[in-house]
C-alpha positions as CSV (number, residue, x, y, z in Angstrom):
1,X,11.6,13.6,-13.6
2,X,9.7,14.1,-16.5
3,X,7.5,11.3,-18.2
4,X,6.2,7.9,-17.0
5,X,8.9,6.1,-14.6
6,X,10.4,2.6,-16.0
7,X,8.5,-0.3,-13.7
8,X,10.1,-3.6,-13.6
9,X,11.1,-6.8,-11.5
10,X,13.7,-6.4,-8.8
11,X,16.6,-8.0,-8.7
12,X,19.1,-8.8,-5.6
13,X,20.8,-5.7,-6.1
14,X,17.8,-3.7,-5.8
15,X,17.5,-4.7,-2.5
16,X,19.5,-2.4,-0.3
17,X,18.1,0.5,-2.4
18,X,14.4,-0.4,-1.0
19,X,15.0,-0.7,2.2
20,X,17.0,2.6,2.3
21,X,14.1,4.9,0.8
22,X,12.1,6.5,3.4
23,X,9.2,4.4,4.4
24,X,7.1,6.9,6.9
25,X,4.3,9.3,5.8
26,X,3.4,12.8,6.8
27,X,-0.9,13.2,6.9
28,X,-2.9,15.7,8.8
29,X,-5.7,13.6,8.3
30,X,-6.9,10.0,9.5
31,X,-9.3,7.3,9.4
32,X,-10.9,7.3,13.2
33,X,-12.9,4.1,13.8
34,X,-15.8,4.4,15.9
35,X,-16.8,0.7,17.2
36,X,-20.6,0.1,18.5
37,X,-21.5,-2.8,20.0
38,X,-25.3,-3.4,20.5
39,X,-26.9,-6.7,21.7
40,X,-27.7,-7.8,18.1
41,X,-25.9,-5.2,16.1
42,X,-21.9,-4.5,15.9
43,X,-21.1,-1.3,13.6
44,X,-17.9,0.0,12.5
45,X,-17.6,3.5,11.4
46,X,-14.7,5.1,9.7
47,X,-14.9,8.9,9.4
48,X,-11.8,10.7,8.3
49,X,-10.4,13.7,10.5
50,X,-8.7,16.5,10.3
51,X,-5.9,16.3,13.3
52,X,-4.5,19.4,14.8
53,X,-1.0,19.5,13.9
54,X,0.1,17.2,10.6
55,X,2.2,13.7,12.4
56,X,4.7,11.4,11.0
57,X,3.7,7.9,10.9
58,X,6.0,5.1,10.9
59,X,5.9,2.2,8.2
60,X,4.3,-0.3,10.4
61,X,6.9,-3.0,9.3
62,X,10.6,-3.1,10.2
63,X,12.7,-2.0,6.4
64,X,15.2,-4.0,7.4
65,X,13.5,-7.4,7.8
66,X,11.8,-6.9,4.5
67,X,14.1,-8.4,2.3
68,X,13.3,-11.8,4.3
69,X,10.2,-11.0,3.7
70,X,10.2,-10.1,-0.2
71,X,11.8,-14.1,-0.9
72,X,8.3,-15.3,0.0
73,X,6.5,-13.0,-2.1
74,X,5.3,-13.2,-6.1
75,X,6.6,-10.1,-7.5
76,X,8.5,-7.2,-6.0
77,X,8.1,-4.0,-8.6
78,X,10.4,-1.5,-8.7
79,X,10.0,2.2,-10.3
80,X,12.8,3.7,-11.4
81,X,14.0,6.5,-13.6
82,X,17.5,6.8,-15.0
83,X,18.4,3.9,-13.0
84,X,17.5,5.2,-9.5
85,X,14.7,3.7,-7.6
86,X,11.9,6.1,-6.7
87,X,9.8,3.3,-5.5
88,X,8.4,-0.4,-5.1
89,X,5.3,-2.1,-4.9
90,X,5.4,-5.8,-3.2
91,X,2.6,-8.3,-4.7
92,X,1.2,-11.5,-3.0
93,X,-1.1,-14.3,-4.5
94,X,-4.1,-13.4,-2.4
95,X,-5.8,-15.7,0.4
96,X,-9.3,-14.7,-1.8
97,X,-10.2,-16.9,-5.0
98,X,-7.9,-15.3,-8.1
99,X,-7.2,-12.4,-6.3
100,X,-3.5,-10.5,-6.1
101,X,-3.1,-8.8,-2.7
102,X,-0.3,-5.6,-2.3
103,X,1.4,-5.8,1.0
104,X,4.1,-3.2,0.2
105,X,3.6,0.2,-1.8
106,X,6.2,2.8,-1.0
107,X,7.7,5.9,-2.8
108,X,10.7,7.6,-1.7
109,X,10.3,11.0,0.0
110,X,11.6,12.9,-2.6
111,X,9.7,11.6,-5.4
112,X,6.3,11.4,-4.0
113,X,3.2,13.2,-5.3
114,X,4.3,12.7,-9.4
115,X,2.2,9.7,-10.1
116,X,5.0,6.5,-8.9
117,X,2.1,4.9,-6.8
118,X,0.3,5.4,-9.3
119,X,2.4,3.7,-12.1
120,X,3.2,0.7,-9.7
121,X,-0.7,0.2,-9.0
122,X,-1.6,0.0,-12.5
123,X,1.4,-2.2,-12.8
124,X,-0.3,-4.7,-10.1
125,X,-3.4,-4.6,-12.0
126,X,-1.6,-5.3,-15.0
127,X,0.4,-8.2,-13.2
128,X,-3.2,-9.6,-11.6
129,X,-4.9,-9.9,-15.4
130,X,-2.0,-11.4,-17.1
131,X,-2.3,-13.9,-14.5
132,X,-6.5,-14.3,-14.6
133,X,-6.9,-12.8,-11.5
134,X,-10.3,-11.1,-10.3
135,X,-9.4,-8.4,-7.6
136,X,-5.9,-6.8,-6.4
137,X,-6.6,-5.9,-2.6
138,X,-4.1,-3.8,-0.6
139,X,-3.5,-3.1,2.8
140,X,-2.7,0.5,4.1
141,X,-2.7,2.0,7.9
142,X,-5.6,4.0,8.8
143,X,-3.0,7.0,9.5
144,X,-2.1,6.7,6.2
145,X,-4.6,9.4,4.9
146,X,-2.7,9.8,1.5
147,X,-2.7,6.2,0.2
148,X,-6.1,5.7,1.1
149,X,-6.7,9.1,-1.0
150,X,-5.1,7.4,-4.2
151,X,-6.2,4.1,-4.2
152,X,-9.6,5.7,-3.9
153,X,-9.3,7.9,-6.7
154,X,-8.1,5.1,-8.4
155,X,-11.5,3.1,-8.1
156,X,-10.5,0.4,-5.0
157,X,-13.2,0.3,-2.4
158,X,-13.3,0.0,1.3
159,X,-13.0,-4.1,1.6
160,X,-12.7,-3.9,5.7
161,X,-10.3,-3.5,8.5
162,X,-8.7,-5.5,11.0
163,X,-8.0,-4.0,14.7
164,X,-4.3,-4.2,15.6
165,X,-3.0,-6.2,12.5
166,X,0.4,-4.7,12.7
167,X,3.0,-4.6,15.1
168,X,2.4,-1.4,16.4
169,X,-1.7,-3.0,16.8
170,X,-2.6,-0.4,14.1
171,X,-5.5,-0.7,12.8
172,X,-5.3,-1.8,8.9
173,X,-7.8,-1.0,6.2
174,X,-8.5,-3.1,3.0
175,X,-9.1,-1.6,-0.9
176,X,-10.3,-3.4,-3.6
177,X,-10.6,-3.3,-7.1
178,X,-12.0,-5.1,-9.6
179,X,-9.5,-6.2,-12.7
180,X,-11.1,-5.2,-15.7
């Protein structure tokens, strides 16, 4: 693929082609969360490692429920270049005043690392401020060592975590960024 991919609203059809791309994520890196509890003090310390051997992690929600899922939501973006999906990106109205939140960012396997995340993110931000909203938060594993890497680079903070949120009781980290 050469240039920027083509970012649009999906349609029914789309559908099957999402949940079919490979959700998962190699890392050889994570977020470990160190937890102390004084008598007047709790502290939560994330400190990123280096594991020994690089591990697969698993989406940590089930593809093929999503399309139940994706009804509910506000806007399900898809990337795609000569009419094949490379990726999505799966926006909520947030739970914070004028916020947008992303529940879902994935890129397929074999398009990853040529700037799709990227495209769909500043697609969400571009969603969020034609709709007067102040923040875009997103949600990403703590395995997930490369998505926390983008959405860094890309100027989200560290918003907070929540101690098995998932499924799996992953822990889940929050980003957010301002909407200039």
């Amino acid at each position: 693929m050469t240039g920027k991919p083509f970012i649009r609203q999906a349609i029914s059809s789309d559908i099957p082609k999402l949940i079919n791309m490979d959700h998962g994520v190699n890392t050889d890196h994570v977020w470990q969360l160190t937890l102390n509890k004084a008598t007047d003090e709790i502290s939560a310390v994330f400190r990123v490692v280096r594991l020994p051997r690089p591990m697969r992690v698993q989406y940590p929600r089930e593809p093929n429920a999503l399309a139940d899922i994706w009804t509910q939501h506000s806007a399900l973006l898809i990337a795609e270049w000569e009419e094949e999906a490379l990726g999505y990106l799966c926006l909520i109205d947030g739970s914070a005043h004028r916020s947008g939140w992303v529940v879902d960012l994935v890129v397929d396997l074999r398009h990853r690392r040529q700037g799709i995340a990227t495209s769909l993110l500043q697609s969400a931000l571009q969603w969020c401020s034609e709709r007067d909203r102040d923040q875009l938060f997103i949600e990403m594993q703590s395995k997930n060592y490369p998505a926390i890497s983008l959405v860094r680079k890309l100027g989200f903070n560290y918003a907070g975590y929540s101690d098995r949120y998932y499924a799996d009781q992953d822990i889940v980290l929050f980003f957010a960024r301002e909407i200039n």
